[in-house]
C-alpha positions as CSV (number, residue, x, y, z in Angstrom):
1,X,152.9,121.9,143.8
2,X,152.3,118.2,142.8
3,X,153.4,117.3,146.2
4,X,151.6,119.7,148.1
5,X,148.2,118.6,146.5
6,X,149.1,114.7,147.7
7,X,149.4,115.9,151.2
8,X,146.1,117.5,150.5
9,X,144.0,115.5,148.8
10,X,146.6,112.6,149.5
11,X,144.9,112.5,146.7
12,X,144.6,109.6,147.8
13,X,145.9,108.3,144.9
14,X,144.5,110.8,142.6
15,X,147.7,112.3,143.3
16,X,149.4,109.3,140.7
17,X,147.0,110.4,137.8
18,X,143.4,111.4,137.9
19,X,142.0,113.2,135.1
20,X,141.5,116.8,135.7
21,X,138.8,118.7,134.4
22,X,137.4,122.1,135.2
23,X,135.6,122.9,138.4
24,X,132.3,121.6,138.3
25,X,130.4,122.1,135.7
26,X,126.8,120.2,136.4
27,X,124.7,123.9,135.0
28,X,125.0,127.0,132.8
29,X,126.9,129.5,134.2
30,X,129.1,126.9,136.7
31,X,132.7,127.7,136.7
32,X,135.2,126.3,134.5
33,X,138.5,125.5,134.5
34,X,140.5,127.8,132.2
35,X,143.0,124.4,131.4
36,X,139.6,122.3,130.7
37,X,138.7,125.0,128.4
38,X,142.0,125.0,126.6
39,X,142.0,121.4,126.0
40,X,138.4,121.3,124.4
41,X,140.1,124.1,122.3
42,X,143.0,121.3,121.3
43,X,141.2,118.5,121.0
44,X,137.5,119.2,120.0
45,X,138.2,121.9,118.0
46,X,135.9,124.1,120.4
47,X,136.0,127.9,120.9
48,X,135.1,128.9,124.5
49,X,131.8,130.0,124.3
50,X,131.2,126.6,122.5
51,X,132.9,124.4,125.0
52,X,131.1,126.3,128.1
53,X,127.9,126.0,125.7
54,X,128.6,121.9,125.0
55,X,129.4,121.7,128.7
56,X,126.0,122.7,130.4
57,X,123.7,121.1,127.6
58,X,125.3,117.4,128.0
59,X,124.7,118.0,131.6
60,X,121.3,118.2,130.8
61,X,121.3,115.4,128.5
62,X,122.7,113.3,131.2
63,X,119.9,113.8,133.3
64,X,117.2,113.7,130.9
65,X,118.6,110.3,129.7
66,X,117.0,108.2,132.4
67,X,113.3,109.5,132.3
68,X,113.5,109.7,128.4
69,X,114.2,105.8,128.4
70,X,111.6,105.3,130.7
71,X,108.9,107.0,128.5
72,X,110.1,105.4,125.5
73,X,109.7,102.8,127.0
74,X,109.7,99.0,124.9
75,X,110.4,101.5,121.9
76,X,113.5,102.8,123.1
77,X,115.9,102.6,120.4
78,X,119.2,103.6,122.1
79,X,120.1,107.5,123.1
80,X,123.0,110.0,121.9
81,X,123.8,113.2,122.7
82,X,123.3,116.3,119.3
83,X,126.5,118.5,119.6
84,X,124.7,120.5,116.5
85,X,121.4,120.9,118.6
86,X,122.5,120.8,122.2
87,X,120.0,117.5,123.0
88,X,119.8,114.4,123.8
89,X,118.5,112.3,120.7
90,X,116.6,109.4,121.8
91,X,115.6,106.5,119.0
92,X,112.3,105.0,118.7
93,X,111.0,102.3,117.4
94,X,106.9,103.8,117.6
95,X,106.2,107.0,116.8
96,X,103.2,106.6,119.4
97,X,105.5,107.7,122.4
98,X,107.1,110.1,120.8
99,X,105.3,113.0,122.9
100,X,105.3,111.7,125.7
101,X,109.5,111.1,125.4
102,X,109.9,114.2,124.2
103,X,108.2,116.3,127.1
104,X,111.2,115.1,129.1
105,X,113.2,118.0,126.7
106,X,114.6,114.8,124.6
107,X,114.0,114.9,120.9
108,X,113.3,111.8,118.9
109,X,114.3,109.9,115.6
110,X,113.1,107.0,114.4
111,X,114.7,103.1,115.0
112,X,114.8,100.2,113.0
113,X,115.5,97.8,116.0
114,X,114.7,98.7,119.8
115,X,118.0,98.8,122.3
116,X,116.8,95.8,124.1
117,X,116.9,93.4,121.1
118,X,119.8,95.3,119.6
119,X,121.8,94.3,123.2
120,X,120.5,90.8,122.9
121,X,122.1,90.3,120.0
122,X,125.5,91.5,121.2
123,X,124.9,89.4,124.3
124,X,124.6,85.9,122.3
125,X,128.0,87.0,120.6
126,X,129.5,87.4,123.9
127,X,127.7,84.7,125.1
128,X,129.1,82.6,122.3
129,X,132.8,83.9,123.1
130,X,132.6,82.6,126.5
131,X,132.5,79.4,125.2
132,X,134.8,80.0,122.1
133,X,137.3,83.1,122.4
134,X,137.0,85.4,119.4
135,X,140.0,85.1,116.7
136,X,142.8,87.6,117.2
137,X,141.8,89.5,114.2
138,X,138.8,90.6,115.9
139,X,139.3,93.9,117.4
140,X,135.9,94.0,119.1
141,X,132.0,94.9,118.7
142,X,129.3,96.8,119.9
143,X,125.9,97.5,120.2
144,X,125.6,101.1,117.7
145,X,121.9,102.2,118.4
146,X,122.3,105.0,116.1
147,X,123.1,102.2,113.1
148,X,120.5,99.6,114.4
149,X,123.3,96.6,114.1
150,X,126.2,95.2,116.0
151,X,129.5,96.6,114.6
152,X,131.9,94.2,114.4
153,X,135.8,95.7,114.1
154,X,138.0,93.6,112.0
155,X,141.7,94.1,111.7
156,X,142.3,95.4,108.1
157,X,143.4,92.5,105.8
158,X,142.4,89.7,108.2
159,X,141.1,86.4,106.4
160,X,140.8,83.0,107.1
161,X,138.2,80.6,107.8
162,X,138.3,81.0,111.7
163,X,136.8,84.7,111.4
164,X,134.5,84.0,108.5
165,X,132.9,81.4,111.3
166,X,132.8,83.9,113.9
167,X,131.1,86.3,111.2
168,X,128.5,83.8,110.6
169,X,128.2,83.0,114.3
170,X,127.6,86.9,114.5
171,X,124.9,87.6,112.1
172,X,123.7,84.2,113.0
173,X,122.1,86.2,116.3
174,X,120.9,89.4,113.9
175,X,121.7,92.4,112.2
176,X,126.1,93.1,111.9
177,X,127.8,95.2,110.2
178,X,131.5,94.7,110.0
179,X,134.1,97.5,110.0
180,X,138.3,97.3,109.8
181,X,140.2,98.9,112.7
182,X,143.5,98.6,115.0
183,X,143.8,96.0,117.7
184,X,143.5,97.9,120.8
185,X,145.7,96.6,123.7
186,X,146.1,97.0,127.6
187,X,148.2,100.6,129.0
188,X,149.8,99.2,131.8
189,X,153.4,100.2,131.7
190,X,156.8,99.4,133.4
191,X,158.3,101.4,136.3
192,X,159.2,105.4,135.2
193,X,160.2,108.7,136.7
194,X,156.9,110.8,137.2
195,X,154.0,110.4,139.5
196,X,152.7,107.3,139.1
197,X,151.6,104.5,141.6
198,X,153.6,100.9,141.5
199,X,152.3,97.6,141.3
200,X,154.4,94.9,142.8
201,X,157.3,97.4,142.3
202,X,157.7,96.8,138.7
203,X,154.5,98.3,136.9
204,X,152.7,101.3,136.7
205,X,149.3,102.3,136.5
206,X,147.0,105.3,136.8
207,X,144.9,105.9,139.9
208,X,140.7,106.0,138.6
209,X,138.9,107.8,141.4
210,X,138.9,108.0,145.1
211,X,136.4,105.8,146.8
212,X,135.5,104.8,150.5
213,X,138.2,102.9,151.7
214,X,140.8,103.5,148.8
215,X,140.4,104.0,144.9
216,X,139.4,102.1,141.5
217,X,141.5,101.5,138.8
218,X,141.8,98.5,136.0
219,X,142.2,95.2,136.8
220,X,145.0,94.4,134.4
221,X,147.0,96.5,136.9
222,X,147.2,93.9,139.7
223,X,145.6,91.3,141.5
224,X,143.6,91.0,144.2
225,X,147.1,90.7,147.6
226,X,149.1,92.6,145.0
227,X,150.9,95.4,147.0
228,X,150.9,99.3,145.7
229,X,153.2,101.8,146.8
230,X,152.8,105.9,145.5
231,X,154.5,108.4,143.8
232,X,157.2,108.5,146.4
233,X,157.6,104.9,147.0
234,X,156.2,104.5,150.6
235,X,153.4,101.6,151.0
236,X,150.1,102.8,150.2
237,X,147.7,99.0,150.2
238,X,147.0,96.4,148.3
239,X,144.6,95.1,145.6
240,X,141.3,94.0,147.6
241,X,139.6,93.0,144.5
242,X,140.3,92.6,140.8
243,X,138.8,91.3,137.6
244,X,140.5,90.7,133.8
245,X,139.8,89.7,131.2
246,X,136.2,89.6,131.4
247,X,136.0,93.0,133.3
248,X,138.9,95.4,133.9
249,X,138.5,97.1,137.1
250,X,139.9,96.7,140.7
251,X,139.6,98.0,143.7
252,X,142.7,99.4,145.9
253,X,142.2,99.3,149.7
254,X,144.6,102.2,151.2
255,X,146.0,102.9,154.6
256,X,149.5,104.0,155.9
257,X,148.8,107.4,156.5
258,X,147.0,108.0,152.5
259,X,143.5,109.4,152.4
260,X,140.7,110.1,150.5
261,X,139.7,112.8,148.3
262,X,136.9,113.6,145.7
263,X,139.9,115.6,143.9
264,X,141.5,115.0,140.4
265,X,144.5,116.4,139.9
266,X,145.3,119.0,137.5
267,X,149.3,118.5,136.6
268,X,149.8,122.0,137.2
269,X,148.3,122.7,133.3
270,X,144.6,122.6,134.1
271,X,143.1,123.0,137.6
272,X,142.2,120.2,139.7
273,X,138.8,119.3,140.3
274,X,136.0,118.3,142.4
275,X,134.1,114.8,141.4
276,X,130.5,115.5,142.1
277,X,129.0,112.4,140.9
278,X,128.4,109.8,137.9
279,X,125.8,110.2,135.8
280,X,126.3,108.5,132.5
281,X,127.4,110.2,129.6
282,X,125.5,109.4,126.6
283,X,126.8,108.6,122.9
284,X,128.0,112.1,121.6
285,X,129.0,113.7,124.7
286,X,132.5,115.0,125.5
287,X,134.8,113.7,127.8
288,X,138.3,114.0,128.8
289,X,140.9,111.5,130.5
290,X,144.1,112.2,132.2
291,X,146.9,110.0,133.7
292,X,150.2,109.5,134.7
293,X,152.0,109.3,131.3
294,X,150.1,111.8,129.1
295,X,147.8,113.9,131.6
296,X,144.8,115.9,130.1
297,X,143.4,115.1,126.8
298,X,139.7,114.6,125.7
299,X,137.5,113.4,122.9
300,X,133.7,112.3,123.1
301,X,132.5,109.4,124.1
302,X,131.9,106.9,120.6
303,X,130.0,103.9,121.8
304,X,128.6,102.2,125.3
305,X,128.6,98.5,125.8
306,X,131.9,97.4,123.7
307,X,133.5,94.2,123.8
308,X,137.3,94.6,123.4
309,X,138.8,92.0,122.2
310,X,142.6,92.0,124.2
311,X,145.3,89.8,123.2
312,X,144.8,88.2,126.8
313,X,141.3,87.9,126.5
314,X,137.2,89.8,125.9
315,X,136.2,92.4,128.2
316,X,132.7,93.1,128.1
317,X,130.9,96.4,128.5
318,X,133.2,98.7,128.2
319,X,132.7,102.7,126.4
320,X,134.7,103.7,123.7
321,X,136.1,107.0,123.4
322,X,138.2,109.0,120.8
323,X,140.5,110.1,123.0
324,X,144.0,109.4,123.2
325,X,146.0,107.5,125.6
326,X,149.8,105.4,126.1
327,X,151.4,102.8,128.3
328,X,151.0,104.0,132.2
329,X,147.6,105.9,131.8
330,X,145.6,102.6,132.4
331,X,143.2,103.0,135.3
332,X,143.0,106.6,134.9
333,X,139.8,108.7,135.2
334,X,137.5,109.7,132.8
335,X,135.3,112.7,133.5
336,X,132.8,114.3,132.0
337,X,132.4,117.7,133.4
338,X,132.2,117.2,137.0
339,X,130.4,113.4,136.9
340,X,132.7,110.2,136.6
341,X,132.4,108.4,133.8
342,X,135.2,105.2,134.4
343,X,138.8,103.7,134.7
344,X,141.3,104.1,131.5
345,X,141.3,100.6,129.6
346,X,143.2,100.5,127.0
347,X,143.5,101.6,123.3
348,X,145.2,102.3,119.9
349,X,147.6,104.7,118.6
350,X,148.8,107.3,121.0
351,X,148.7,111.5,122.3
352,X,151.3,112.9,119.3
353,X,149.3,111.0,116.0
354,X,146.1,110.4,118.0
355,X,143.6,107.1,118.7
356,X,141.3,106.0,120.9
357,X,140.4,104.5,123.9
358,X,138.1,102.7,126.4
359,X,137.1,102.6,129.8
360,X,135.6,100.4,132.0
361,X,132.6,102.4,133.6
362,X,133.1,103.3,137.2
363,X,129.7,102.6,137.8
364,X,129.7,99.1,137.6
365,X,133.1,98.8,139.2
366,X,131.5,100.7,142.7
367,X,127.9,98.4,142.2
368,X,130.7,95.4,141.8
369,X,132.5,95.9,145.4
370,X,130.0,97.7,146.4
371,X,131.8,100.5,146.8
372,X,130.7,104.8,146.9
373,X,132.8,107.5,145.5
374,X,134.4,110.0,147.6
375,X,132.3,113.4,146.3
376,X,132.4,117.2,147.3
């Protein structure tokens, strides 16, 4: 089945790991996947009329997210997605616009400290790391809008005076709050049976999503001349662009008889899908990931605009999810219904005790290369 869906989608490369989620679900009442349903059962804890519920009113969200912001305005005080009341939450920082945001069917809450200055502050600590690089202990930090500070993750039991100065450089540039957490690290793996795609012929990623001209995928993958071949070994490109640390994304130029699809592929347990677009998922939203070592599993989405701090460098920007992941899945898709959301990062822990992961949003990667996605 797996091969006949290459031939088909060549899946371009989606063949090699693409997340699957349901048929597209961008309103109430779309179709959905039985499979997509069954693993918001495992993983979210959802019934189905919840997770076909969830489903159509973070759609919604998605697209009110854009004209909320706007009529917040200088208030705006970050965004998030309500499972409990099926809305998009938007923070404020005056009370004066809160009609006006609120007529875009957002509700409001109040904020101590507007997104723009809360991202400023997370900007001077990256800033600050480009000229420095952060102590190992550091596992990263973010901008939490819902908090009103930059979290800070600190490996549990780390000391020393080289991250008590990076903790003073931190709340140097405003509010931090400082939280213990694993070290996440990079899921590239070494060559395995399965259907993945080969870098170099020694290392295995996840294919992201198809675009014009080839696909995305992370950056700690390959380099930009480094040659891919698919599931079956034949020569499908090469990197044409690629960026780590710093960023983790690239972009795969294909040829040789491959093609372009706006498919993910469903590993014969949930049915493959049709990528519609890529709106941005806010804070709170569900999303789910699949690749080439541990397929479908999903989460929500935790926190946007997350600095990870890898043993081989920062990477800026990136969304944090609680879903799981392990050693291959890198570069794989993330999905939120039927809108792309980005390229597997990496992560902690792994599918049988659970963790969590990032992913480098696909949005930047195609504004990057300036690249489109292939969609239905």
């Amino acid at each position: 089945m797996r091969r006949t869906l290459l031939s088909l989608a060549a899946t371009a490369c989606l063949a090699l790991t693409a997340i699957t989620t349901g048929t597209a679900i961008g309103t109430a009442g779309a179709a959905m996947s039985p499979g997509l349903v069954s693993a918001m059962q495992r993983d979210l804890g959802l019934t189905v009329a919840e997770a076909r519920t969830r489903l159509a009113d973070e759609a919604v969200a998605s697209r009110v997210l854009p004209a909320a912001q706007q009529a917040a305005g200088a208030a705006f005080g970050g965004a998030w997605f309500d499972p409990a009341l099926g809305k998009l939450v938007v923070g404020l920082t005056d009370s004066a616009v809160a009609e006006s945001v609120e007529r875009t069917g957002a509700v409001t809450a109040p904020a101590e400290i507007s997104a723009a200055r809360l991202d400023a502050v997370k900007a001077a600590i990256d800033a600050g790391v480009e000229q420095a690089p952060a102590p190992a202990a550091i596992s990263g930090w973010r901008a939490d809008h819902r908090l009103g500070s930059v979290v800070v993750t600190v490996q549990d039991g780390a000391s020393g005076a080289e991250l008590d100065a990076f903790l003073a450089r931190a709340r140097a540039a405003g509010p931090v709050t400082v939280e213990t957490g694993p070290k996440p690290v990079s899921l590239a793996a070494g060559t395995v049976g399965g259907d993945p795609f080969y870098i170099n012929g020694n290392v295995r990623c996840s294919i992201g999503f198809s675009v014009h001209g080839g696909f995305v995928t992370a950056g700690h993958c390959g380099r930009a001349g480094s040659s891919v071949t698919g599931w079956d070994g034949s020569a499908m490109g090469s990197f044409r662009g690629s960026s780590f640390p710093g960023d983790d994304y690239a972009f795969v130029g294909i040829g040789h008889g491959w093609w372009t699809e706006p498919v993910v592929l469903g590993w014969g347990t949930v049915s493959d899908a049709l990528v519609r677009g890529s709106w941005v998922a806010p804070v709170g939203t569900s999303v789910c990931r699949s690749g080439s070592t541990t397929h479908w599993h999903c989460g929500t989405v935790l926190a946007h605009n997350e600095t990870v701090n890898y043993a081989e460098g920062a990477v800026h920007q990136m969304t944090k999810t609680s879903v799981c992941a392990e050693p291959g899945d890198s570069g794989g898709s993330f999905i939120t219904g039927d809108q792309a959301q980005g390229v597997t990062s990496g992560g902690w822990g792994n599918c049988g005790s659970g963790g969590e992961t990032w992913f480098q949003p696909v949005n930047e990667i195609l504004q990057t290369y300036g690249l489109s996605l292939v969609t239905a």
